[in-house]
C-alpha positions in Angstrom: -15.6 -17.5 -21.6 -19.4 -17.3 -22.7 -19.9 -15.5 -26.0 -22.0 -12.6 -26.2 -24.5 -12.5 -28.8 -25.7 -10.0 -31.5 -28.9 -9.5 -31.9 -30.1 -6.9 -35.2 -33.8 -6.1 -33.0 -32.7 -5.5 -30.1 -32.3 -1.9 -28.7 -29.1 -0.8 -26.9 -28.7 2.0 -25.0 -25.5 3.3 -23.6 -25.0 5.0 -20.3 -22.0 5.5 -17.8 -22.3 2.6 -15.6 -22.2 3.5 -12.1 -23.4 0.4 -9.7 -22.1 -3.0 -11.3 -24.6 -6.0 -11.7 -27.4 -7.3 -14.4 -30.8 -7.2 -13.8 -33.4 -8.4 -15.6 -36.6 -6.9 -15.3 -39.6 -5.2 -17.0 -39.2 -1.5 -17.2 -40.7 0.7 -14.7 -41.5 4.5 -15.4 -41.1 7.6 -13.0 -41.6 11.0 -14.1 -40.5 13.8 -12.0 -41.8 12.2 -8.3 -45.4 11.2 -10.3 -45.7 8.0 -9.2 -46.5 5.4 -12.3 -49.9 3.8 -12.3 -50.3 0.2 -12.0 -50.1 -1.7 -15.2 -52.3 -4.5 -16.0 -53.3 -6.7 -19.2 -57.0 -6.0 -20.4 -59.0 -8.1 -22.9 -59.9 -6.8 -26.6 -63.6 -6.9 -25.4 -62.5 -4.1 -22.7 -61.6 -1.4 -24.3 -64.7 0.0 -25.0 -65.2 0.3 -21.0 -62.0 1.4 -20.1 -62.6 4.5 -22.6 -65.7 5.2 -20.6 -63.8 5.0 -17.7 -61.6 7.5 -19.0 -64.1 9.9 -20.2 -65.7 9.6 -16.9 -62.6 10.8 -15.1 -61.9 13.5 -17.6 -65.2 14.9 -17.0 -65.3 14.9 -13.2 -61.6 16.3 -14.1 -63.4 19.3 -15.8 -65.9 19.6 -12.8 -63.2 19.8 -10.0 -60.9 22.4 -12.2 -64.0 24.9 -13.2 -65.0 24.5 -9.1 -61.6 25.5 -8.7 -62.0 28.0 -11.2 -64.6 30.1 -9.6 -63.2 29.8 -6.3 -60.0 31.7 -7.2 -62.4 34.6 -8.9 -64.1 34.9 -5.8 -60.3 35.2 -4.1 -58.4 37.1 -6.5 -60.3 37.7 -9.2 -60.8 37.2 -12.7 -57.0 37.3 -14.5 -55.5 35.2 -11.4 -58.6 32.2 -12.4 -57.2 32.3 -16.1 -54.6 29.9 -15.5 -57.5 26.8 -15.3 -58.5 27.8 -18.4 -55.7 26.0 -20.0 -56.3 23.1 -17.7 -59.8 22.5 -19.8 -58.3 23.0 -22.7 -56.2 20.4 -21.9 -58.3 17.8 -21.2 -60.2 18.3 -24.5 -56.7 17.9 -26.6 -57.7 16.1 -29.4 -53.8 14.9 -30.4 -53.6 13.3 -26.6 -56.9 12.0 -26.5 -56.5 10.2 -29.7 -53.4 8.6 -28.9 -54.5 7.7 -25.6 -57.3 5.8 -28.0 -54.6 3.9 -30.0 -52.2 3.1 -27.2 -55.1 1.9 -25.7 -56.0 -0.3 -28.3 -52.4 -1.5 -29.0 -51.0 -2.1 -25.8 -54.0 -3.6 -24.6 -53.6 -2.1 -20.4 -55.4 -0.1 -18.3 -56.5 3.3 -19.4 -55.0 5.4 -16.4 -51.6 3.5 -17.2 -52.1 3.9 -20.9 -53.1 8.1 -20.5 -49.8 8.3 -17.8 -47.5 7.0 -20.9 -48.8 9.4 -23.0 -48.5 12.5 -21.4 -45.0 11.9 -19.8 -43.6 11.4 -23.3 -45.3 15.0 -24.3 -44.0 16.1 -20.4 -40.8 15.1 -22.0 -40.4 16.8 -25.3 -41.6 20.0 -23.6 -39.0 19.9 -21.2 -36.0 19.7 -23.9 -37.2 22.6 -25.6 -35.4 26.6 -25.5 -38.4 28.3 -24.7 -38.7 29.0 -21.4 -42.6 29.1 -21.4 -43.1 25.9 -23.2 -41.0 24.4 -20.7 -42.9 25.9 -17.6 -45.9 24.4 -19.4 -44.8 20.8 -18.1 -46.0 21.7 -14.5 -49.7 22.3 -15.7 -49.5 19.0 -18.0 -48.1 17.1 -14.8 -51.1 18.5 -12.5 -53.8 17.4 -15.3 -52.3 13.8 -15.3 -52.1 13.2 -11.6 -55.5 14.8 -11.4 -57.2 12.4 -14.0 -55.4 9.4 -12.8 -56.5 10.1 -9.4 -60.0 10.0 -10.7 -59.6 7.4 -12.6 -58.4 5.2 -9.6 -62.0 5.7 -7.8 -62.8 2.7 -10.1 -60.0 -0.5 -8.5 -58.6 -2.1 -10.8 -58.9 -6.1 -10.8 -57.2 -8.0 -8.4 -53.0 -8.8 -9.2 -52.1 -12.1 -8.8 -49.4 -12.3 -6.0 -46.5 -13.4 -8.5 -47.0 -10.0 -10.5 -46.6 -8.0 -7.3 -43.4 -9.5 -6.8 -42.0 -9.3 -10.9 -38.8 -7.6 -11.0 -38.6 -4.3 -12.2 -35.7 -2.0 -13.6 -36.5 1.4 -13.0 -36.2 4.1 -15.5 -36.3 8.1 -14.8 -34.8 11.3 -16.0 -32.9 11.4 -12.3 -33.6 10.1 -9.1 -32.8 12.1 -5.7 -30.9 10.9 -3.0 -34.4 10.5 -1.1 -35.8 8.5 -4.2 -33.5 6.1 -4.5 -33.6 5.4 -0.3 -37.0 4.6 -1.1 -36.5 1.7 -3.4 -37.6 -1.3 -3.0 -34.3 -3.7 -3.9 -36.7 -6.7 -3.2 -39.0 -5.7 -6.7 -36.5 -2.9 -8.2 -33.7 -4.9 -9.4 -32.1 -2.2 -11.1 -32.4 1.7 -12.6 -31.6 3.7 -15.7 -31.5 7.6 -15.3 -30.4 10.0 -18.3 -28.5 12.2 -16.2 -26.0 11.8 -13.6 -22.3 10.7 -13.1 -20.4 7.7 -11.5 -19.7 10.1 -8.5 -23.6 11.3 -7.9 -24.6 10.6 -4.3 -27.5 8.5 -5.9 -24.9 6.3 -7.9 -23.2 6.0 -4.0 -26.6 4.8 -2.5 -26.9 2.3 -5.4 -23.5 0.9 -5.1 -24.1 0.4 -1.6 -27.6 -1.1 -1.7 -25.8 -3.5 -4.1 -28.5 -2.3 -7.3 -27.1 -2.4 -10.8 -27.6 0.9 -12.0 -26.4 3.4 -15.1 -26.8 6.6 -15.9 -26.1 9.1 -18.5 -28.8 7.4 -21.0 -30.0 10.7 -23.4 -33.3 9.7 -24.5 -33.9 7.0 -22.3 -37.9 8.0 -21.4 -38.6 8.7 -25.6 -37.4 5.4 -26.2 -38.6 2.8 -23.1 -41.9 1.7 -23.0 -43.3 0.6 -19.6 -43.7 -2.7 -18.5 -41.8 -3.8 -21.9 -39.0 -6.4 -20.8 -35.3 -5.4 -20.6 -31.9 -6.3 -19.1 -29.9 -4.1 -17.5 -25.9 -4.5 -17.3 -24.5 -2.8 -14.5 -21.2 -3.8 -15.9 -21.0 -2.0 -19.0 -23.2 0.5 -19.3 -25.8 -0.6 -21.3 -29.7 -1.0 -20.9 -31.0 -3.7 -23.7 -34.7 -2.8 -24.8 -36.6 -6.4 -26.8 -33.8 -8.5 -25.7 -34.1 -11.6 -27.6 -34.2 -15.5 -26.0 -30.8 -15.6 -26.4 -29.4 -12.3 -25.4 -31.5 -13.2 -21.9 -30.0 -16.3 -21.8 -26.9 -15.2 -22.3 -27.2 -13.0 -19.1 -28.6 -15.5 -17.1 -25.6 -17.7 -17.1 -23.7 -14.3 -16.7 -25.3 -14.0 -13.3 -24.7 -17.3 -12.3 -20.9 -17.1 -13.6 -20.5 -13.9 -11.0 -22.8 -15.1 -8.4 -20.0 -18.2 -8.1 -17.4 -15.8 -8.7 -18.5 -13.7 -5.6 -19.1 -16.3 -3.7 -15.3 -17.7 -3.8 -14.6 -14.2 -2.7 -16.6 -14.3 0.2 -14.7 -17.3 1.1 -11.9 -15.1 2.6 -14.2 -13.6 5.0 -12.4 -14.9 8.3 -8.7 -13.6 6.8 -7.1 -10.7 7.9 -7.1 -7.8 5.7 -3.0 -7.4 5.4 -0.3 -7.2 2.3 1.5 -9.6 1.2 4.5 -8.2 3.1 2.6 -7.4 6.0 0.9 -4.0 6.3 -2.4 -4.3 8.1 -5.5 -2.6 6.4 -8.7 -2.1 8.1 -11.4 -2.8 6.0 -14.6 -1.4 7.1 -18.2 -0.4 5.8 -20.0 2.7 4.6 -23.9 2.2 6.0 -26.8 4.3 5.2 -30.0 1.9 5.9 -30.9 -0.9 8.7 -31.1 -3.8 5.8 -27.5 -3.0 5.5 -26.4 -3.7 8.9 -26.8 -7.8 8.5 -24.7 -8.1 5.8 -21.7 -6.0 7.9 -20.9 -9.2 9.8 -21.3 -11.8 7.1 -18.6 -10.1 4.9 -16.2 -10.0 8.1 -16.3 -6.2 7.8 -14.4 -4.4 10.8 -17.0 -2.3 11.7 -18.3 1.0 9.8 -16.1 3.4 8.6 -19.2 5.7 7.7 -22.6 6.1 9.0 -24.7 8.3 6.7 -26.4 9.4 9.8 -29.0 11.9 7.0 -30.8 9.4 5.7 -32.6 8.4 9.1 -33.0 12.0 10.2 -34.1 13.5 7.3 -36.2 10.4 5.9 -38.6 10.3 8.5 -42.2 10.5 7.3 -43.1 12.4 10.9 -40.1 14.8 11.3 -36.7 15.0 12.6 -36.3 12.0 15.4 -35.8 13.1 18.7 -32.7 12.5 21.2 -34.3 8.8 23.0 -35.3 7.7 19.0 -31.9 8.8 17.3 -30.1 7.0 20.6 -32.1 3.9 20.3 -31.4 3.7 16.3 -27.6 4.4 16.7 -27.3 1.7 19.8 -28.9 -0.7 17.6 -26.1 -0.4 15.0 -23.3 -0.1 17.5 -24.0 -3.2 19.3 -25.1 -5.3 16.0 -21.1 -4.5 15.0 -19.3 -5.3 18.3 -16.3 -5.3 19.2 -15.7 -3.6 15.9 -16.9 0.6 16.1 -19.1 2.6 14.4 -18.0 6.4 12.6 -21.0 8.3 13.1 -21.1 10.9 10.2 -22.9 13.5 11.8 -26.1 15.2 9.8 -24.4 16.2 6.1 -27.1 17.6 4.2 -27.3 20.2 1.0 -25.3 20.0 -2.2 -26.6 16.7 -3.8 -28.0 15.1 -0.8 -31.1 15.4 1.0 -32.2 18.8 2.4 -32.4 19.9 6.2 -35.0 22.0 5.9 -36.7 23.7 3.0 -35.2 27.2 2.2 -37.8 30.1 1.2 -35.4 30.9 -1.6 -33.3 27.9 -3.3 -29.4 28.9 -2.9 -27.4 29.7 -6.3 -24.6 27.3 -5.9 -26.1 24.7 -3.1 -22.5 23.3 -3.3 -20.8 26.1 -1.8 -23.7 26.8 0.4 -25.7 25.9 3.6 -24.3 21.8 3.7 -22.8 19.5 5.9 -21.1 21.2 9.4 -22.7 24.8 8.9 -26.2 23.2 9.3 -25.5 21.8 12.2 -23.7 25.1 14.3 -26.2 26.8 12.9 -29.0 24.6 14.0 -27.1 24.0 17.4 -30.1 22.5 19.4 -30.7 19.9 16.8 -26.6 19.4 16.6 -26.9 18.8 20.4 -29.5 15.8 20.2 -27.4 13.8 17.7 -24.6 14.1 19.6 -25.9 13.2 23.0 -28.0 10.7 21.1 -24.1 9.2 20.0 -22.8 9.5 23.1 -25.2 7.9 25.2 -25.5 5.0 22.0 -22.2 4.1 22.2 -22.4 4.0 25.7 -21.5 0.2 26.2 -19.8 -0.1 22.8 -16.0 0.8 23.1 -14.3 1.8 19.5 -16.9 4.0 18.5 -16.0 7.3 17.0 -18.0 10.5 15.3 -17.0 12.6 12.6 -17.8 16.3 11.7 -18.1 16.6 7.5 -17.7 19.5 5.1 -15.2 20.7 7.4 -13.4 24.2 5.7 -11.4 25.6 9.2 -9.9 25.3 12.4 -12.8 27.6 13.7 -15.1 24.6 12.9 -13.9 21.7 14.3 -12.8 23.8 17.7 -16.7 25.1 18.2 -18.0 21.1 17.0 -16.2 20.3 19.7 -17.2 22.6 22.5 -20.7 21.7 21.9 -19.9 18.1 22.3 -17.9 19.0 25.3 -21.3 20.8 26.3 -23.0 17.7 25.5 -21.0 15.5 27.8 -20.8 17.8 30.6 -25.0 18.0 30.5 -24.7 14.1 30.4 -22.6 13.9 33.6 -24.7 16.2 35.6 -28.4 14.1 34.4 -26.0 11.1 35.6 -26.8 9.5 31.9 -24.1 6.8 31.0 -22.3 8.0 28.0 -19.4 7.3 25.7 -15.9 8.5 27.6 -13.8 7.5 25.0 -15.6 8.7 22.0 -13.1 8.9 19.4 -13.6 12.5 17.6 -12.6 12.9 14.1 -12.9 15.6 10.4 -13.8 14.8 7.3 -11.1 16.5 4.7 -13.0 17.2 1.4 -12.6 20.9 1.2 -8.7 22.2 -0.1 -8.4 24.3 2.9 -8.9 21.6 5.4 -6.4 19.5 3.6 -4.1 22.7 3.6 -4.5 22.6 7.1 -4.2 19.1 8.5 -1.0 19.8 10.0 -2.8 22.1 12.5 -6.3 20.1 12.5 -4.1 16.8 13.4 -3.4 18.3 17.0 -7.1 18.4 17.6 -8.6 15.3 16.3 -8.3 11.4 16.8 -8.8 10.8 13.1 -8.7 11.8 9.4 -11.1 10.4 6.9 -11.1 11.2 3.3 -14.3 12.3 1.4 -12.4 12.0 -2.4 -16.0 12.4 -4.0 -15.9 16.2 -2.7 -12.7 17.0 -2.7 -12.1 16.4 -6.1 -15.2 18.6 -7.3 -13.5 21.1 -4.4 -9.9 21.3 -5.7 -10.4 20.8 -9.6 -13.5 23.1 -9.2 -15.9 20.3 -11.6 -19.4 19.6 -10.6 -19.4 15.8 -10.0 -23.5 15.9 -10.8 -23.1 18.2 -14.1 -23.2 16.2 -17.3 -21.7 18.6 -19.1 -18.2 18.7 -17.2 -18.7 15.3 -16.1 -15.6 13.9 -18.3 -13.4 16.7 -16.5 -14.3 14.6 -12.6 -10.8 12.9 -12.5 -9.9 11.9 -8.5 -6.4 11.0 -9.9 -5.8 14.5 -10.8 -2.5 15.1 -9.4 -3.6 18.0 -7.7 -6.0 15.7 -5.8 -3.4 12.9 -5.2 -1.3 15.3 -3.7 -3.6 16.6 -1.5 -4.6 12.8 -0.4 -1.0 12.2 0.2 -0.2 15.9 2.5 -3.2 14.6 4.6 -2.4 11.1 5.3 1.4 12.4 6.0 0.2 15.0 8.5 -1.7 12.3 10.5 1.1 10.1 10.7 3.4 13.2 12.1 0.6 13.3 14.8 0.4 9.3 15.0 -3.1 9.2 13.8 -4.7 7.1 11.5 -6.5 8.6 7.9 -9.0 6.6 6.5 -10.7 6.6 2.6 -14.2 6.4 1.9 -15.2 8.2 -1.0 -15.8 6.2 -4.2 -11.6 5.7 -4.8 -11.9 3.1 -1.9 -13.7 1.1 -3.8 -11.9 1.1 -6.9 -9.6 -1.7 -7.5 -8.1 -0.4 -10.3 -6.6 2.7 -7.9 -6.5 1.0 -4.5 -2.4 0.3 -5.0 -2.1 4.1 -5.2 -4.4 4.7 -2.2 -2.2 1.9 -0.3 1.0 3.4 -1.2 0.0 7.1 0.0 0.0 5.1 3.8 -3.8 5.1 4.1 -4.5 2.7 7.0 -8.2 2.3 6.3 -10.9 2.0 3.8 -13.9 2.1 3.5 -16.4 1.0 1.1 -19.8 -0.6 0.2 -21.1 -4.1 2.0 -20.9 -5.5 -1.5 -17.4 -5.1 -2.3 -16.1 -5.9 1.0 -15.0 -9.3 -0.4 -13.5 -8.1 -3.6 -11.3 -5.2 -1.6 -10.2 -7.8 1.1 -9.0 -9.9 -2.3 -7.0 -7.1 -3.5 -5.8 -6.0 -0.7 -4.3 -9.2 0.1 -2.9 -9.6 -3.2 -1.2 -6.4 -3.0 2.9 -5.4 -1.6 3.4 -2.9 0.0 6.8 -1.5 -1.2 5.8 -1.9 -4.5 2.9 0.2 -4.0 4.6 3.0 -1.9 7.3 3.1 -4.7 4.6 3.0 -7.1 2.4 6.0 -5.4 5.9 8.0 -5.1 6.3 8.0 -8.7 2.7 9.0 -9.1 3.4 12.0 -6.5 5.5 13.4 -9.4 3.5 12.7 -12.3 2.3 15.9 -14.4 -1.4 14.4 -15.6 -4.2 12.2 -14.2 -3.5 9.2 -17.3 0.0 8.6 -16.3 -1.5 8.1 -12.7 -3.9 6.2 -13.5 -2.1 4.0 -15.6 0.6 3.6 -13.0 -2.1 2.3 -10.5 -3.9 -0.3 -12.7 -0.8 -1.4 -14.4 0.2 -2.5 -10.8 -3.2 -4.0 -9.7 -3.4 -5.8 -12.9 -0.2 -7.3 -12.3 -1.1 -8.3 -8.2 -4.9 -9.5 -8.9 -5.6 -10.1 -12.5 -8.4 -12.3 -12.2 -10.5 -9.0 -11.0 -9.9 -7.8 -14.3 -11.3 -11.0 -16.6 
């Protein structure tokens, strides 16, 4: 067991950890989309030229806003114009400008990094305050910096040597959107820090998955970084370490090395069924949202994915919506790459806390109980149509291959999804296009009335797949992205359990399967409960496919089904939860060292 040290300099601050891992990095800064200028060492002897740099891009600044200025008199007039005043009056601040001065001076980097530091730690305070109007003031402070950086990159900076490009970073941010954290680079972000967020956050999903250490929940985390400062971040417990001193860093590199081997032995199972000890046969399958994921599906031995994310493709792309012949091209790609195991295609599941479909004129007052998931699509039915040809004719050659309607609420919903996909197929026959015959057709149950309703839903699908993320905000009525009632997000409350357990026993009275892949999947710590409701699949992350097929393996079945009937009757989510673990610490303890 290697010994953690203590360290009285070092800065630790403590989050919710949400993706597990350690990076080791220097820290990155992203305000609010702004992206952070590029940070390089100057010489003493500079400084005097970067300030004229600086007051050179302040004044052209001025120039471009008082241009702006007179245009909007000339358009609306003089009260409307008013507004760049403040902009001026910005630039002249004496309190930024002579901080900008001594940062400059201390840190010794370039002035457009330096004057970006500066003003997003203002940008910050304001946004903490009550008063509505200082707040608002944030946007005008955020338009000033990007507009002075901007001119401030007319001058290039020298040339990076190749190694710095490719230093490891840990990125740090108030929150990052689903579409933000698709757009990091794993290669050069080796981890992130947000100060909001919860375990359950689709961005904390997309980091699990992309296999980045991440935590959130870090209050004050931007007031108290300082960009390209070295840190270490541990995915594990929670905790990003500001200053960490030679040995702390040591200590966490032979940390990394202990798990690396510790993973590998894992992956050493990778040709062995995925079956209890007594016998049962789970099917242990991937959750995919991005290409790079799709080499690691074989080299874990995963059988096939369980979940496509199919949003992240459509609604990613820089030039638009793909069309039928690109979306078919992308998903045959996929569907062959994971032969002869299939492919769930998810279809578009947008809204809530995922990425938009389209941008609404007026934002919606609850988003979650809004315009998501299957209400886009039948209400976009030409765009619903070229996914699901695009699937159909995909999976074409690839037998096994199923797609799945989310945010279902009704019977309604799943019987007019699958008219248009009747539609779909009858079009495909008549243009004599080959096409999937035996496309499997399944729901996904996160809403309590679809669960409610999975006796009747049963006669009309091939499969069940549980989204516990969603329905446990749907049935305990909790926000799984609100800070505030973040404590309350409990998938083992029993309420939830039960429902888990009514929807896997109403596929098996129909003789089809139900599969899990929400975030309990991946647990290990509540996979004997999931095991012992009857679930016959899960479906998780690349990066703990090894550690699931462990566990599973290690696991009886009667004990667990015994186990999950006692938790059927248990009045509060700690006795379930401790009913679980005390189980999987008993079957696979050395997870739990």
């Amino acid at each position: 067991m290697i010994q953690e040290p203590i360290s009285t300099e070092e800065i630790h601050l403590q989050g919710i950890p949400v993706s597990p891992g350690i990076a080791l990095g220097k820290i990155r800064i992203q305000i609010k989309g702004s992206k952070e200028p590029v940070a390089y060492d100057i010489e003493p002897d500079e400084v005097d030229s970067e300030l004229v740099r600086f007051h050179r891009a302040l004044q052209t600044t001025a120039v471009q806003i008082r241009a702006l200025r007179e245009r909007m008199i000339q358009i609306s007039g003089e009260k409307e114009a008013a507004i760049f005043d403040a902009h001026i009056l910005l630039l002249q601040d004496k309190i930024i400008l002579d901080q900008v001065r001594t940062e400059l001076a201390r840190r010794l980097q370039n002035v457009e990094h330096i004057f970006y530091v500066v003003m997003q730690n203002y940008m910050e305070v304001l946004r903490r305050v009550d008063d509505p109007y200082l707040r608002a003031k944030t946007a005008d402070m955020e338009d000033i910096m990007q507009r002075v950086i901007d001119n401030l990159r007319s001058t290039e900076p020298p040339e990076e040597d190749e190694e710095d490009g490719e230093e490891p970073e840990i990125l740090v941010a108030y929150d990052l959107t689903p579409s933000d954290t698709a757009a990091v680079d794993a290669s050069q972000i080796h981890g992130f820090a947000t100060e909001i967020g919860s375990s359950v956050s689709h961005t904390a999903i997309l980091a699990r998955s992309m296999g980045i250490p991440a935590v959130v929940g870090l209050e004050q985390a931007l007031l108290n970084v300082e960009s390209h400062a070295p840190a270490i971040l541990d995915g594990y417990k929670g905790v990003l370490i500001l200053k960490p001193s030679t040995e702390t860093v040591e200590y966490y590199k032979r940390l990394q090395v202990e798990k690396e081997k510790a993973y590998e032995a894992l992956e050493a199972l990778r040709d062995l069924p995925t079956v209890t000890r007594d016998g049962r046969s789970i099917r242990l399958s991937v959750n995919v949202e991005f290409p790079h994921e799709y080499s690691g599906i074989k080299e874990v031995g995963a059988e096939g994915v369980g979940l496509f994310r199919t949003e992240f493709f459509l609604l990613g792309n820089p030039s638009g919506m793909p069309d039928e012949e690109e979306q078919m091209h992308y998903y045959k790609k996929l569907a062959e790459g994971c032969a002869p195991h299939g492919v769930i295609f998810r279809t578009l599941d947008s809204g809530g806390d995922k990425l938009p479909c389209e941008r609404l004129d007026t934002p919606e007052p609850n988003p979650f109980l809004g315009w998501r998931g299957i209400r886009v699509s039948l209400s976009r039915p030409e765009l619903f149509k070229q996914q699901l040809r695009a699937i159909l004719r995909a999976c074409a050659d690839t037998p096994g291959c199923g797609i799945m309607f989310p945010m279902i609420s009704g019977y309604t919903e799943v019987i007019t999804a699958k008219h248009i996909l009747q539609e779909c197929r009858e079009e495909l026959e008549r243009e004599k296009i080959p096409y999937a015959r035996d496309l499997k057709v399944g729901i996904m149950i996160e809403v309590p009335s679809a669960a409610i309703m999975t006796d009747v839903l049963a006669k009309e699908v091939d499969f069940f797949s549980v989204g516990t993320n969603d329905l446990t905000q749907y049935t305990i009525a909790v926000d799984r992205v609100n800070n505030r009632v973040a404590n309350m997000f409990r998938p083992t409350h029993p309420a939830v359990v039960r429902i888990i357990g009514m929807t896997i026993a109403a596929g098996d009275k129909e003789g089809i399967p139900t599969a899990i892949c929400g975030e309990m999947a991946g647990d290990i710590t509540l996979l004997p409960l999931l095991v012992g409701l009857g679930a016959t699949s899960m479906s998780v992350g690349v990066h703990l496919v090894p550690i699931i097929r462990y566990a599973i393996r290690n696991l009886d079945y009667g004990q667990c089904r015994e186990m999950a009937g006692k938790a059927l009757c248990a009045p509060n989510s700690r006795t379930i939860v401790n009913l679980s673990l005390a189980l999987a610490r008993e079957s696979y303890p050395a997870l739990f060292e």
